[in-house]
N, CA, C and O of each residue as an XYZ file, in Angstrom:
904
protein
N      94.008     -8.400     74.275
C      93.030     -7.584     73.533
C      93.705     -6.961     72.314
O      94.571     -6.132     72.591
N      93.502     -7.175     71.137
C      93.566     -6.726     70.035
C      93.483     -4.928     69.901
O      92.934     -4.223     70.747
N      94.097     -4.456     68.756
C      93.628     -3.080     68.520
C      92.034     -2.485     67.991
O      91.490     -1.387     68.100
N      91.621     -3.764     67.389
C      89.995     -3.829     66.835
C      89.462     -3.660     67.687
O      88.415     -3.037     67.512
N      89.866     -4.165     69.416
C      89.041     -4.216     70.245
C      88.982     -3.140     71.568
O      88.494     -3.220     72.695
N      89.850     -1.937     70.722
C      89.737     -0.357     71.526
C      88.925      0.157     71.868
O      89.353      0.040     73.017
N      87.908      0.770     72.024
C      87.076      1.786     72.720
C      87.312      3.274     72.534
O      87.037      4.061     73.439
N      87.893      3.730     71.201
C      88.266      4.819     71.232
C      87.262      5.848     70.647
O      86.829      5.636     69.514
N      86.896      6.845     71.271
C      85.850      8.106     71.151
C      86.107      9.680     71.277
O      87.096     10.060     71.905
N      85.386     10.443     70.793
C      85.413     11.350     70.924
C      83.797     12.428     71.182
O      82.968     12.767     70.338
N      83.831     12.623     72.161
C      83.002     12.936     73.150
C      82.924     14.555     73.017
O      83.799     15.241     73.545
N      81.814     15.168     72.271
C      81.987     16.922     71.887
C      80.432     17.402     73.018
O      79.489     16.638     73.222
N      80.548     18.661     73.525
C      79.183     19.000     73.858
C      79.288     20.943     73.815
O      80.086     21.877     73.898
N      78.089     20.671     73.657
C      77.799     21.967     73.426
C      77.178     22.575     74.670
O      76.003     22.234     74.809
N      77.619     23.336     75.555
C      76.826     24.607     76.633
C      76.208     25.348     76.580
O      76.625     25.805     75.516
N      75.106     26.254     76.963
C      74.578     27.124     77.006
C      75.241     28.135     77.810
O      75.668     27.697     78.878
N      75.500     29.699     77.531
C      76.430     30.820     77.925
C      76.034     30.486     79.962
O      77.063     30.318     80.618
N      75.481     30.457     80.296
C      74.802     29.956     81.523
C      75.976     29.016     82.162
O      76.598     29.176     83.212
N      76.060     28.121     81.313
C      76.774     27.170     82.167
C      78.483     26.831     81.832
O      79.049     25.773     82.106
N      78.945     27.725     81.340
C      80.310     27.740     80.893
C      81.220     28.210     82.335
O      82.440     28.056     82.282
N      80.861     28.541     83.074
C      81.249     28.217     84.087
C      81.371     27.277     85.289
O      82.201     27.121     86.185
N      80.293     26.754     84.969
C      80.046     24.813     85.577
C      81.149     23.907     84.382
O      81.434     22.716     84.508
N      81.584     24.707     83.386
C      82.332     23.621     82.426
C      83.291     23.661     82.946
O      83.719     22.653     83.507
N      84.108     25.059     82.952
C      85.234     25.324     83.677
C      85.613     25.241     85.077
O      86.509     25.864     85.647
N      84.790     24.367     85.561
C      84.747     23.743     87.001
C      84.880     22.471     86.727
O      85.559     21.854     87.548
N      84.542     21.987     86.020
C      84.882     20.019     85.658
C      85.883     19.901     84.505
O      86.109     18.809     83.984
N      86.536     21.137     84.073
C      87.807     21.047     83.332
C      89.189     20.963     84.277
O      90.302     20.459     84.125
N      88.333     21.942     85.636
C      89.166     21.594     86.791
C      90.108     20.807     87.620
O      91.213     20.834     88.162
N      88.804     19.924     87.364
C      88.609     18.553     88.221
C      88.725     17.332     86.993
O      88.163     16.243     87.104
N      89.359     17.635     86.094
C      88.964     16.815     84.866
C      89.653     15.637     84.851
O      89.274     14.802     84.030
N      90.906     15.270     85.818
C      91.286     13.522     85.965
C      90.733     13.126     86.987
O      91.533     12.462     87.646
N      89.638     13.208     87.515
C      88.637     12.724     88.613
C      88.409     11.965     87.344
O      89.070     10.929     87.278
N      87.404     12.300     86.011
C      86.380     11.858     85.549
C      87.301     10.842     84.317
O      86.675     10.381     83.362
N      88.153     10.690     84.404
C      88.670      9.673     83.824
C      89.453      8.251     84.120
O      90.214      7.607     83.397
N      88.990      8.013     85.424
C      89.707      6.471     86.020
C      89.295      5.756     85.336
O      90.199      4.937     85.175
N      88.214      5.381     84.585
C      87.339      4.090     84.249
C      88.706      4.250     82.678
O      88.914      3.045     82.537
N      89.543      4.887     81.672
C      89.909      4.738     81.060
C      91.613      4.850     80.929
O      92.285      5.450     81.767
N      92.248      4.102     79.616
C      93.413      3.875     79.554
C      93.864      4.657     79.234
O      94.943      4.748     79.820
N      93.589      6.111     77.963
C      93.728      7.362     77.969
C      92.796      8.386     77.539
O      91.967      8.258     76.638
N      92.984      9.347     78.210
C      92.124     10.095     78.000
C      92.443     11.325     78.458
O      93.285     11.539     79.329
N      91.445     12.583     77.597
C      91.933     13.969     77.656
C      90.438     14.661     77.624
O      89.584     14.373     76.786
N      90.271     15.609     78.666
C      89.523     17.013     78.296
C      90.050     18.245     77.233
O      91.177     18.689     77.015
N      89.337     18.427     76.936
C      89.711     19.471     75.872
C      89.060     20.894     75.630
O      87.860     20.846     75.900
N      89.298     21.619     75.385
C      88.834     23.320     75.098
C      88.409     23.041     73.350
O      88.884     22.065     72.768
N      87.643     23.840     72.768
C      88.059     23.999     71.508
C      88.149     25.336     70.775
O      88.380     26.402     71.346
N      87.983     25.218     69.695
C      87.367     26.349     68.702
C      87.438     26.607     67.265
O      87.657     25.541     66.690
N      87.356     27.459     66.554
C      86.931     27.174     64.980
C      88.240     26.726     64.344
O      87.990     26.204     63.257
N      89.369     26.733     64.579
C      91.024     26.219     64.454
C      91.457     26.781     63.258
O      92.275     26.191     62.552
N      90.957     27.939     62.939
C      91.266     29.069     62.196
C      92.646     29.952     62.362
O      93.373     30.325     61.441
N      92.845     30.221     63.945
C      93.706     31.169     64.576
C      94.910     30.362     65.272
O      96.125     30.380     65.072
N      93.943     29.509     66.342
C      94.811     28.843     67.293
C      94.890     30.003     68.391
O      94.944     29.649     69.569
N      94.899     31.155     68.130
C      95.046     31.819     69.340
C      93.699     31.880     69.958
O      92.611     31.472     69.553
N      94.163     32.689     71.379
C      93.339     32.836     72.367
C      91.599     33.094     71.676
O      90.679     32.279     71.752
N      91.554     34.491     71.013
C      90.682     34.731     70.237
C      89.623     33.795     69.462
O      88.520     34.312     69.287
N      89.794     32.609     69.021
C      89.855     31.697     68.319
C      89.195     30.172     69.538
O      89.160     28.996     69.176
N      88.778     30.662     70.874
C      88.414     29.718     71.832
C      86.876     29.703     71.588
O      86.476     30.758     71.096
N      86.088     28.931     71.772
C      84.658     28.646     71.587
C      84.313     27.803     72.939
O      84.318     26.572     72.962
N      83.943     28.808     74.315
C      83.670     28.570     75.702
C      82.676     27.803     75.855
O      82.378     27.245     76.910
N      82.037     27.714     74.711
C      80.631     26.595     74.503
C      80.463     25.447     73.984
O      79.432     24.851     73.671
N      81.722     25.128     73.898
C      81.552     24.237     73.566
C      83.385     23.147     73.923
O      84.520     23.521     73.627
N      82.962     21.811     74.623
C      84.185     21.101     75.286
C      84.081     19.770     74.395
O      83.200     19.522     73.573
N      85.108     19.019     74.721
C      85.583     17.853     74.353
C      86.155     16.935     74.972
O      86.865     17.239     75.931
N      86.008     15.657     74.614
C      87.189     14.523     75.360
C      87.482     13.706     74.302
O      86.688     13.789     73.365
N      88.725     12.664     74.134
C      88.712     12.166     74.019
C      89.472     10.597     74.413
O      90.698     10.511     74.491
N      88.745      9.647     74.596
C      88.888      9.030     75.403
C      89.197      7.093     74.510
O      88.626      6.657     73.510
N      90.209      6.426     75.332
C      90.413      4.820     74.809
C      90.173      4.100     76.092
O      90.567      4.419     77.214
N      89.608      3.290     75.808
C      89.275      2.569     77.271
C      88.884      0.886     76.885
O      89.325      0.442     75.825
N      88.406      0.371     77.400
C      88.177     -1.233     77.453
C      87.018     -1.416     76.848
O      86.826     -2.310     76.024
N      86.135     -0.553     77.226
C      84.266     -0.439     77.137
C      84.419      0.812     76.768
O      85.371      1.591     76.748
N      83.176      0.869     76.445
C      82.167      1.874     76.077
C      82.397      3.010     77.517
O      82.620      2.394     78.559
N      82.368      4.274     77.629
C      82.543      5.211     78.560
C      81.617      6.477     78.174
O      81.533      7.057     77.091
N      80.874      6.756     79.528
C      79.860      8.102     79.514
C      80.562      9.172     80.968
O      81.094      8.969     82.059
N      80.046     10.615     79.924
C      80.296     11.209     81.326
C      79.118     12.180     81.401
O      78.903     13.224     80.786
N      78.255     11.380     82.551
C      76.726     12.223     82.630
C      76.740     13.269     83.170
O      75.765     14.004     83.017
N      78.143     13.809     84.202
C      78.362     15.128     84.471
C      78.557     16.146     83.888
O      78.395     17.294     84.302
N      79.043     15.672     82.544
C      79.048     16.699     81.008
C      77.572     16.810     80.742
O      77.031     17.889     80.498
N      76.971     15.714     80.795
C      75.724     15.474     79.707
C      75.373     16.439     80.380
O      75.354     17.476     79.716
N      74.906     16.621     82.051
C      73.698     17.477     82.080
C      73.761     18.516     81.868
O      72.778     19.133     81.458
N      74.915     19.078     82.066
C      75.195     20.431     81.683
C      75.144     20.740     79.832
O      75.360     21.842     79.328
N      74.893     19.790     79.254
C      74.861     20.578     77.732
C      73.720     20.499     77.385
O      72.956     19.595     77.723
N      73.401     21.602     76.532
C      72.147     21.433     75.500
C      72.357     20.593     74.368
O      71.312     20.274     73.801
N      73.529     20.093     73.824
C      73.783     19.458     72.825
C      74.813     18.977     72.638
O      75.808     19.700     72.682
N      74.944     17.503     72.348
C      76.314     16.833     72.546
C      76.288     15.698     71.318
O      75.377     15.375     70.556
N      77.542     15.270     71.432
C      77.574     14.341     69.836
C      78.584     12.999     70.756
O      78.989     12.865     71.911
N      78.641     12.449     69.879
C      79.995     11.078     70.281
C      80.265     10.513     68.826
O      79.305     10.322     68.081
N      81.516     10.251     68.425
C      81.971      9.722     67.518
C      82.787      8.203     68.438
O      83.398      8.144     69.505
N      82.542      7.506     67.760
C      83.368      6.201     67.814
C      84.173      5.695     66.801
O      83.651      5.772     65.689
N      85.291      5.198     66.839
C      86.234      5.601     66.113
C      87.163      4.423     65.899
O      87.416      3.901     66.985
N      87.784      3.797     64.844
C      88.745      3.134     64.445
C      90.404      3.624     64.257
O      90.844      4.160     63.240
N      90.997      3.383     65.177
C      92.649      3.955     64.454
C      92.869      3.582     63.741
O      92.746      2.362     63.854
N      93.339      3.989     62.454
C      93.711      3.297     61.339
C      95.337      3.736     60.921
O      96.124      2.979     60.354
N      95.462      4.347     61.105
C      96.675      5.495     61.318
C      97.159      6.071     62.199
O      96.464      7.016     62.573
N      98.458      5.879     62.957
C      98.644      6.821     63.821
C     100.310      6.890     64.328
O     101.091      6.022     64.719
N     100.407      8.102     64.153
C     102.526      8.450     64.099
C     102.543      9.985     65.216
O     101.942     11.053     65.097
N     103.454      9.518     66.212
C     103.679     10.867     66.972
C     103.372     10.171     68.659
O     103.120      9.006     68.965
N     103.522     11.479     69.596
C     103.044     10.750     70.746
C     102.611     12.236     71.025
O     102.900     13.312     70.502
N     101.457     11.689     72.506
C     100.367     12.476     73.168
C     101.059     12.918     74.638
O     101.091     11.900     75.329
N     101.472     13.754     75.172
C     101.938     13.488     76.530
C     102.887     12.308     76.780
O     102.910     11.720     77.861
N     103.722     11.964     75.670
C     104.785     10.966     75.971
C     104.193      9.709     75.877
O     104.583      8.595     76.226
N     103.158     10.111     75.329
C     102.443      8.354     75.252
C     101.991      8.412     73.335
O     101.921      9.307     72.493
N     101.782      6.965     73.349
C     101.277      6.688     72.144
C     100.104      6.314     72.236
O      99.839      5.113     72.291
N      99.149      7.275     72.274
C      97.453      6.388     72.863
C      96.613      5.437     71.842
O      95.653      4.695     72.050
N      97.126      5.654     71.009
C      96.279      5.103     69.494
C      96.719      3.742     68.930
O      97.726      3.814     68.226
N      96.251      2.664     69.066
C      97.337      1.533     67.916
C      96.267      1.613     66.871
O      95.051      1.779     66.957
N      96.984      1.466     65.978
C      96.172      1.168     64.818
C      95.805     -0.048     64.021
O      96.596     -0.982     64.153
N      94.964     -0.213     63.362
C      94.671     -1.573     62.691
C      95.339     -1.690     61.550
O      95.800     -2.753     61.134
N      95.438     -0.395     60.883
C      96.284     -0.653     59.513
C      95.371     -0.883     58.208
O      95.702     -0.891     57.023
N      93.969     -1.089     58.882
C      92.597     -1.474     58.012
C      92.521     -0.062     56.772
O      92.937      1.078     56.978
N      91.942     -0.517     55.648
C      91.311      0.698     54.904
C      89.815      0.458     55.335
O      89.194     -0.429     55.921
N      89.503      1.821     54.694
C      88.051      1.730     55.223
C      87.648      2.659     53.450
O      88.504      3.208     52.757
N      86.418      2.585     53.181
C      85.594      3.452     52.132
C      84.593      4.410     52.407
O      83.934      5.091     51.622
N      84.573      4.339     54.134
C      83.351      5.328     54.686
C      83.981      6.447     55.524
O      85.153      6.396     55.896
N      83.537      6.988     55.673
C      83.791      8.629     56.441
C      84.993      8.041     57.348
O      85.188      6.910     57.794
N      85.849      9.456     57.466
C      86.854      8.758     58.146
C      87.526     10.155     58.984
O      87.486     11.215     58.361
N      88.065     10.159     60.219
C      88.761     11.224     61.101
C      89.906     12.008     61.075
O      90.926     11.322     61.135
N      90.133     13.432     60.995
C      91.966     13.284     61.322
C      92.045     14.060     62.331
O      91.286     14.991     62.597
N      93.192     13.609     63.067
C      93.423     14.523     64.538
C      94.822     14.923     64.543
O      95.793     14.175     64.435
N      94.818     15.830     64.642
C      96.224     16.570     64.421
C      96.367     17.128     65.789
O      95.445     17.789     66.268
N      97.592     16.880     66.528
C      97.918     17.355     67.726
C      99.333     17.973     67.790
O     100.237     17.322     67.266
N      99.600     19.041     68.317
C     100.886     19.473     69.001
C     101.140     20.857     70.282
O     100.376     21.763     70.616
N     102.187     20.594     70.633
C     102.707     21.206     71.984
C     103.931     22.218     70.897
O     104.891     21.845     70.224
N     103.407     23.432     71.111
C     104.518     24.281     70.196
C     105.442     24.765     70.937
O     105.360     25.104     72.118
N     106.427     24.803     70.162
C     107.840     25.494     70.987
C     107.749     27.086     71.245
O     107.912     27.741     70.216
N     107.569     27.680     72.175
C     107.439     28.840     72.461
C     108.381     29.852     71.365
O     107.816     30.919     71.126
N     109.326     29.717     70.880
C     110.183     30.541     70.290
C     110.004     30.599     68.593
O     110.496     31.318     67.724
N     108.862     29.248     68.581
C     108.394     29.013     67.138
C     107.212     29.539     67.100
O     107.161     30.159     66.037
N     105.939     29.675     67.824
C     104.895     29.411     67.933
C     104.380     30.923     67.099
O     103.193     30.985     66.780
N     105.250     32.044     66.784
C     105.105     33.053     65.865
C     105.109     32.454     64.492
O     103.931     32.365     64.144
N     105.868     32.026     63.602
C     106.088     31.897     62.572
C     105.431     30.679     62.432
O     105.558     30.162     61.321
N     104.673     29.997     63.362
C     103.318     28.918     63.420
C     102.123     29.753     63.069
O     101.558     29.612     61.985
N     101.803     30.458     63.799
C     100.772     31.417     63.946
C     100.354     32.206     62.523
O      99.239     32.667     62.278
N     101.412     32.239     61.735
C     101.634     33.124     60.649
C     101.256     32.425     59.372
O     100.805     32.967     58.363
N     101.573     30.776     59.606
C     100.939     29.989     58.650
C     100.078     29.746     58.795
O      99.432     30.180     57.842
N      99.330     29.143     59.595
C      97.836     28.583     59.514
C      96.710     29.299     59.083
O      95.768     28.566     58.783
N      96.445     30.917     58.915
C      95.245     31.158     58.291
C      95.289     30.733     57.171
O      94.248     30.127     56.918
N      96.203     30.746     56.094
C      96.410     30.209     54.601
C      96.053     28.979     54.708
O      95.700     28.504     53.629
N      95.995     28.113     55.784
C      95.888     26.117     55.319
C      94.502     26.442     55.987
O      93.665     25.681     55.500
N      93.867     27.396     57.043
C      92.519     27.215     57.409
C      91.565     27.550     56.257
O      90.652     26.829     55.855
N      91.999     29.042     55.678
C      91.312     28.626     54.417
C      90.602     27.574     53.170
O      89.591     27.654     52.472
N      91.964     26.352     53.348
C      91.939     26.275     52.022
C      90.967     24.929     52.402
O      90.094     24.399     51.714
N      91.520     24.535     53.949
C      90.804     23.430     54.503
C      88.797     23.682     54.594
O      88.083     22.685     54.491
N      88.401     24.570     54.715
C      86.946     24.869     54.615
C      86.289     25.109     53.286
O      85.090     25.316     53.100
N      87.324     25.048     52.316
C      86.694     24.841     50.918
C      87.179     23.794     50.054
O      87.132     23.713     48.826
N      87.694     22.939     50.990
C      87.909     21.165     50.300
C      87.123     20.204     50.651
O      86.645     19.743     51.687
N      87.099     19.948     49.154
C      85.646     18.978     48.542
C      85.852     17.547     49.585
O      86.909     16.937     49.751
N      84.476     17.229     50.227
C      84.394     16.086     50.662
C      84.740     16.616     52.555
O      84.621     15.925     53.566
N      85.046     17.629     52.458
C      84.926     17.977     54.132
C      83.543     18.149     55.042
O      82.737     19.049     54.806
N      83.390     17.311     55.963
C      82.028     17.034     56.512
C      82.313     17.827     57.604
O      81.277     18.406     57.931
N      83.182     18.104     58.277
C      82.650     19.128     59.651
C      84.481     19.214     60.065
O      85.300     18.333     59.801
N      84.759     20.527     60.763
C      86.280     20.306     61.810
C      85.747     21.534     62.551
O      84.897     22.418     62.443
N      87.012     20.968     63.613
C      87.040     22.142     64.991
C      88.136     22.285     65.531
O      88.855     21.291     65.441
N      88.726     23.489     66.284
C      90.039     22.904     66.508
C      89.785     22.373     68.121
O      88.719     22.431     68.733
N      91.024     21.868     68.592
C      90.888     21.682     69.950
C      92.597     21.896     71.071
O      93.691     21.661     70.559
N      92.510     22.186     72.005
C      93.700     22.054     72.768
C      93.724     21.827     74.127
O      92.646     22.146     74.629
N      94.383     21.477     74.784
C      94.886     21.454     76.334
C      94.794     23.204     77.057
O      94.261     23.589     78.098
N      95.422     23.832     76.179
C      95.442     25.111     76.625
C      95.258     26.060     75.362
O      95.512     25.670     74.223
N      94.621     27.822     75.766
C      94.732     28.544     74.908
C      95.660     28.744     73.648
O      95.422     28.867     72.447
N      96.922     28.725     74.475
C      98.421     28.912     73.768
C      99.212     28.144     73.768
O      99.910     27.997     74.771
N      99.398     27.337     72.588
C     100.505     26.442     72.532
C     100.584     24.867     72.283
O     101.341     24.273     71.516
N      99.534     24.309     73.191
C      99.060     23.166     72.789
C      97.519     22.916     72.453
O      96.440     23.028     73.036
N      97.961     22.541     71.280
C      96.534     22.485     70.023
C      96.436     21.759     69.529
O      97.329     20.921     69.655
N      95.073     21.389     68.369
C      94.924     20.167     67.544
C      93.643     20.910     66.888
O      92.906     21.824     67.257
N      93.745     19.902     65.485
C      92.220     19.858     65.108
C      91.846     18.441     65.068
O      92.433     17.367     65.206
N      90.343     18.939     64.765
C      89.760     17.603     64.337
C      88.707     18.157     62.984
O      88.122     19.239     62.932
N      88.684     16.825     61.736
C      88.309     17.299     60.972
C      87.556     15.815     60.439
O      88.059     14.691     60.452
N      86.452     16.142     60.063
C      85.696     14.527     59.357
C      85.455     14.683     57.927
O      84.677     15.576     57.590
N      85.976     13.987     57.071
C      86.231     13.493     55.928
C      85.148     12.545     55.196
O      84.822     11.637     55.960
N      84.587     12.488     54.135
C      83.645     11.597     53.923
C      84.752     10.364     52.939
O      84.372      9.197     52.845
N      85.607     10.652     52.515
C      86.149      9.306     52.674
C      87.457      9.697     52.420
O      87.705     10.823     51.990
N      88.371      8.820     52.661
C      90.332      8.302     52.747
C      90.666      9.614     51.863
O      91.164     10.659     52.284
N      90.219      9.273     50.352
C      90.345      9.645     49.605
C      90.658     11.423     49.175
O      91.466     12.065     48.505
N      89.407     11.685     50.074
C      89.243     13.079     49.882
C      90.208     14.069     51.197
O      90.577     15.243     51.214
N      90.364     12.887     52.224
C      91.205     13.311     52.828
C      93.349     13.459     52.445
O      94.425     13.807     52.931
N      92.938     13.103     51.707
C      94.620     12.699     50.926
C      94.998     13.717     50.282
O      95.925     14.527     50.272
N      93.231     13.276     49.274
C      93.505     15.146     48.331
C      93.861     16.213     48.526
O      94.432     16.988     47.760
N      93.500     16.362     49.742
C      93.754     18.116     50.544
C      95.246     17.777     51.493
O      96.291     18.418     51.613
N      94.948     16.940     51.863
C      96.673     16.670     52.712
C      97.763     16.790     51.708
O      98.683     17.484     52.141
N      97.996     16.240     50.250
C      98.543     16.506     49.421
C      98.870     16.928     48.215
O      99.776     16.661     47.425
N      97.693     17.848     48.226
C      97.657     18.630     46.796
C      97.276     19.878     47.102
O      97.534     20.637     46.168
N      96.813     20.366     47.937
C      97.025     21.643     48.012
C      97.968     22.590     49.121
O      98.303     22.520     50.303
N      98.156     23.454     48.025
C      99.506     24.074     47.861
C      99.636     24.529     49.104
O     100.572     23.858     49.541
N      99.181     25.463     50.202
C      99.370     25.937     51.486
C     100.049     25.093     52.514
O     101.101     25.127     53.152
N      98.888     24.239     52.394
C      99.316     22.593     53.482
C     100.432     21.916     52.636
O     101.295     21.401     53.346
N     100.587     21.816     51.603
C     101.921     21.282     51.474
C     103.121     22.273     51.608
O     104.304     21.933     51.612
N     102.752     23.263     51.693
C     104.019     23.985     52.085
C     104.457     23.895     53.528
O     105.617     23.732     53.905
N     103.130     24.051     54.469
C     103.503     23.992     55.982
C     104.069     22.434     56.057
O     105.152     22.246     56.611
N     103.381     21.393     55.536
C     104.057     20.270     55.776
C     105.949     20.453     55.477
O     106.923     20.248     56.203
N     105.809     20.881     54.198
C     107.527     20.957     53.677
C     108.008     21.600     54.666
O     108.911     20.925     55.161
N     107.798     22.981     55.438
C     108.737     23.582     56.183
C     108.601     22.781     57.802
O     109.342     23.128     58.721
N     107.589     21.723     57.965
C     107.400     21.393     59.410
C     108.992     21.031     60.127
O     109.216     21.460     61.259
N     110.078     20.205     59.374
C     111.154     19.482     59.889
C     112.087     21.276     60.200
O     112.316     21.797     61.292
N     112.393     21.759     58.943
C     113.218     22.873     59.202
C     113.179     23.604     60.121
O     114.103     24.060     60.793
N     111.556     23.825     60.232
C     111.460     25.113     61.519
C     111.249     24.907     62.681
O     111.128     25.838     63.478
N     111.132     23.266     63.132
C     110.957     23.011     64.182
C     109.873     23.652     64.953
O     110.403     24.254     65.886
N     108.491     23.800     64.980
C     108.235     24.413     65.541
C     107.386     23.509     66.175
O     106.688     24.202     66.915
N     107.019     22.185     66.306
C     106.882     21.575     67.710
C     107.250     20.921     68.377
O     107.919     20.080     67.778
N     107.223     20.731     69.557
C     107.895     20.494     70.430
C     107.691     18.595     70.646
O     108.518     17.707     70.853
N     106.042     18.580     70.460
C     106.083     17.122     69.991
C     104.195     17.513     69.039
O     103.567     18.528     68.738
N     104.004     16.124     68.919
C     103.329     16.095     67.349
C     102.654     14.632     67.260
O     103.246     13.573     67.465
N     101.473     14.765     66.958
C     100.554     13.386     66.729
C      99.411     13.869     65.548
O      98.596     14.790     65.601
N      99.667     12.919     64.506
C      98.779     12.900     63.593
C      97.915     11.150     63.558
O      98.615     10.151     63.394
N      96.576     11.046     63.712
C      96.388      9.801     63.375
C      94.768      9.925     62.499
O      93.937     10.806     62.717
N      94.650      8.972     61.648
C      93.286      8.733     61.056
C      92.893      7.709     61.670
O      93.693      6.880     62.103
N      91.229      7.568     61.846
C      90.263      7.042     62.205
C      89.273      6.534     61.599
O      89.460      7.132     60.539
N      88.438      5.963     61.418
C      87.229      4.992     60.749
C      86.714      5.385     61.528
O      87.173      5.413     62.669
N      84.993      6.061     61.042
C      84.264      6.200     62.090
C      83.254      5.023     62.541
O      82.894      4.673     61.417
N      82.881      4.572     63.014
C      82.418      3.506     63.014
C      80.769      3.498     63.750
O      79.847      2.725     63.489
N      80.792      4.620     64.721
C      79.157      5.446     64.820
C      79.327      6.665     65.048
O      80.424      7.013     65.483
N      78.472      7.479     64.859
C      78.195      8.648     65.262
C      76.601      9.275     65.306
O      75.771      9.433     64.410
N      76.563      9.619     67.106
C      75.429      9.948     67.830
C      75.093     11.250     67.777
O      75.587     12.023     66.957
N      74.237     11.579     68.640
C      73.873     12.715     68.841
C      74.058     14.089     67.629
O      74.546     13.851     66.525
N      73.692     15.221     67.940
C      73.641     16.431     67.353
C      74.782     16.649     66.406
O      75.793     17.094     66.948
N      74.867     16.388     64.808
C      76.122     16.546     64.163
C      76.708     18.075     64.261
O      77.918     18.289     64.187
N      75.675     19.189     64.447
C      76.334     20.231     64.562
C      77.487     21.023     65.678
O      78.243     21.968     65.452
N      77.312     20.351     66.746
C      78.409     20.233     67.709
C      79.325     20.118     67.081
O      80.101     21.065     67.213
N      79.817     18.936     66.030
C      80.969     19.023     65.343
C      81.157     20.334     64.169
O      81.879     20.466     63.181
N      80.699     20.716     64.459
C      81.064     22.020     63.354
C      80.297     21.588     61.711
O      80.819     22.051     60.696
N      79.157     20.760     61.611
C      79.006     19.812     60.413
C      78.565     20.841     59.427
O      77.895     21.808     59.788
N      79.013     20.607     57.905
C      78.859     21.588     57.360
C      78.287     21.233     55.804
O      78.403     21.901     54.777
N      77.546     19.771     56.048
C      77.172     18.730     55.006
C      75.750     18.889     54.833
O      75.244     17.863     54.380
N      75.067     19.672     55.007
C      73.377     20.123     55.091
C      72.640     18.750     54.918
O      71.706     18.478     55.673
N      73.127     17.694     53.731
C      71.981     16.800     53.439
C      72.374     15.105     54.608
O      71.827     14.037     54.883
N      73.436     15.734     54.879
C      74.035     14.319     56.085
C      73.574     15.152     57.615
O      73.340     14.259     58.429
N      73.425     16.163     58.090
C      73.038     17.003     59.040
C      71.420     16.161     59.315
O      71.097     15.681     60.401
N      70.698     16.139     58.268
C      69.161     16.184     58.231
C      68.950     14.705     58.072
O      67.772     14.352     58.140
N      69.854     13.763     57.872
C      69.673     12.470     57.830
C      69.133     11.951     59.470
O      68.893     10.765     59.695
């Protein structure tokens, strides 16, 4: 099987205050609901502004998942009022997940909307002078042109995190990865300060996307209403 021929998704839903405790009962139990795939993760999220605790959004969960086929999890579904699925192309991808490399990539360009997922496990002794940068790159990231929706996401409150952010094309995602000044600074100091412990960046091709765009945080009014 080829890398074209992945199954890779990302699976967002939204809760009602009601049932955020039925979530946190199948976050529990959350490698029950993943045998049918080759990797896969539950996830917490939130606006990926802070990264800290503060900064969690209980209403809203995630997975994301690579598998052979196509994969549902109707034990999420019933519990949300609103859920999305992105399907997804690797096109890019450097770092590892839990000691794994879950992503191959095609290496393909693409000209249509496209993903980035930024992941890491921070070093406890860094995770201050982490903390201290990111409101400056969250800023600058919610007022760059061509940004269609992000959220952050992690394994846990503290420490291991990620975002996710959708791009309407390559292009516009480059722009902000390398021209503005904040994020290129955190990039410049990433090697010196060591501050994670491990680290996965990969881009994606989206290739569909279902359900409710606002789950993803969408912030494109005239692609929302499409």
């Amino acid at each position: 099987m080829s890398p074209a021929d992945d199954h890779v998704s990302l699976h967002v839903w939204r809760v009602p205050r009601r049932a955020v405790g039925a979530a946190m009962l199948r976050m529990a139990f959350a490698r029950r609901h993943l045998s049918p795939v080759r990797f896969g993760k539950f996830l917490g999220t939130g606006t990926g502004a802070t990264f800290g605790p503060g900064d969690t959004d209980l209403t809203r969960w995630a997975a994301i998942t690579v598998s052979d086929a196509p994969v549902r999890f109707p034990q999420w579904d019933a519990i949300a009022e609103k859920q999305a699925r992105v399907d997804l192309e690797p096109l890019v991808s450097r770092g590892e997940w839990s000691g794994r490399s879950p992503f191959r990539p095609t290496g393909r360009k693409t000209d249509g909307m496209v993903v980035a997922l930024t992941r890491a496990r921070l070093r406890p002794t860094r995770a201050l002078r982490f903390w201290r940068a990111v409101p400056a790159v969250a800023r600058e990231v919610a007022d760059a042109p061509g940004l269609l929706a992000r959220f952050g996401l992690g394994e846990a409150p503290i420490g291991w995190q990620g975002t996710v952010s959708v791009w309407r094309s390559t292009a516009d995602l480059t722009a902000f990865a390398y021209r503005q000044p904040e994020h290129r600074a955190v990039i410049a100091r990433t090697p010196t300060d060591g501050w994670y412990a491990e680290e996965l960046f990969a881009r994606f091709a989206v290739r569909d996307l279902t359900g409710d765009r606002t789950v993803l945080g969408w912030i494109d009014k005239e692609l929302t209403e499409r």
